[in-house]
C-alpha positions in Angstrom: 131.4 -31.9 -76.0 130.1 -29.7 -78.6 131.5 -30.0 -82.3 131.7 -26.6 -84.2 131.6 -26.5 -88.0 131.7 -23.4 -90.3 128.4 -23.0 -92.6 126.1 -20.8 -94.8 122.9 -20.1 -94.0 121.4 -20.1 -97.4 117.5 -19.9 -97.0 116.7 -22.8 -95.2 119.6 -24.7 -96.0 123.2 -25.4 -94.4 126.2 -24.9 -96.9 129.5 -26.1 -95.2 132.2 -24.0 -95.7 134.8 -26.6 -95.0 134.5 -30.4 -95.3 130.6 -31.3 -94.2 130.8 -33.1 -90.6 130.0 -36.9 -91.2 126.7 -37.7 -89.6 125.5 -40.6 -90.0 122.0 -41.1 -88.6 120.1 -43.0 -91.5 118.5 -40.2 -92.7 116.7 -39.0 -89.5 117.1 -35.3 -88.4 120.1 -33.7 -86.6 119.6 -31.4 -83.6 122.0 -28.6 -84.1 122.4 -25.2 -82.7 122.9 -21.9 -84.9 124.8 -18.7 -83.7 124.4 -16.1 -86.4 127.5 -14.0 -86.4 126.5 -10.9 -88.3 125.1 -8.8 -85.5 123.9 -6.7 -88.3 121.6 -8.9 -90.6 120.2 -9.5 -86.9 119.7 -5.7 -85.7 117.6 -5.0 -89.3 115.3 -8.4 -88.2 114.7 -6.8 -84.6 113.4 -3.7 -86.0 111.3 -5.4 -88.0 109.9 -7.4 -84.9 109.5 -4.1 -83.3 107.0 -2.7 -86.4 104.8 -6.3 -86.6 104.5 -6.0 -82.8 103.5 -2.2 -83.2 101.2 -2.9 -86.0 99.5 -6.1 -83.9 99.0 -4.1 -80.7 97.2 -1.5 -83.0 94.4 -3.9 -84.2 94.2 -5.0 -80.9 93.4 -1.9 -79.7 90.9 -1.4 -82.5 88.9 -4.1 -81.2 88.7 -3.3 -77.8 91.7 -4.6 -76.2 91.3 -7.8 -74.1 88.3 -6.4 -72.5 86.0 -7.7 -75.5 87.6 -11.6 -74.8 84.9 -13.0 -72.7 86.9 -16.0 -71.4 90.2 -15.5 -71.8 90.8 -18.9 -70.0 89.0 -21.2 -72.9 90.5 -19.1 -75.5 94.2 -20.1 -74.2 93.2 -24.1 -74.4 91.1 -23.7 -77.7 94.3 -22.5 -79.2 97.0 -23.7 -77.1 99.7 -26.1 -79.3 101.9 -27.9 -77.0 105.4 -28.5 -78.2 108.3 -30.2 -77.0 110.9 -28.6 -75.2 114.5 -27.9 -76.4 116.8 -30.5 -75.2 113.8 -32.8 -73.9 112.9 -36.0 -75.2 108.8 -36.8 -76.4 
């Protein structure tokens, strides 16, 4: 089962708000999940998306579009970064 502690998100940092959960893993990193609960910090970061995806499609666009790709299939491996999957081991 899932343990639930209350934090900060400061930057890139976690500031417990109560007493810090004891984790003990010799100084490796801790998978944790992070629910954001101030819908409204996240509404102001969505319509920011909205503007950088606008503003990408437009130079798109300027230079032709996909049309002007001439193989759209080496273009995916040259710059293709595979990652591991949430949850899944390397």
């Amino acid at each position: 089962m899932l343990s639930t502690y209350k934090a900060m998100l400061n930057g890139d940092r976690l500031e417990w708000s109560d007493e810090a959960p004891e984790l003990v893993v010799d100084g490796q990193p801790v998978p944790v999940h992070v629910t954001i609960l101030d819908e409204s910090l996240l509404q102001s970061q969505r319509h920011a998306g909205g503007q950088h995806m606008a503003a990408a499609l437009e130079r798109l666009a300027t230079r032709g579009g996909l049309a002007n790709m001439p193989d759209p299939v080496t273009w995916q491996r040259e710059i293709r970064q595979d990652r591991n999957l949430p949850g899944q081991d390397s």
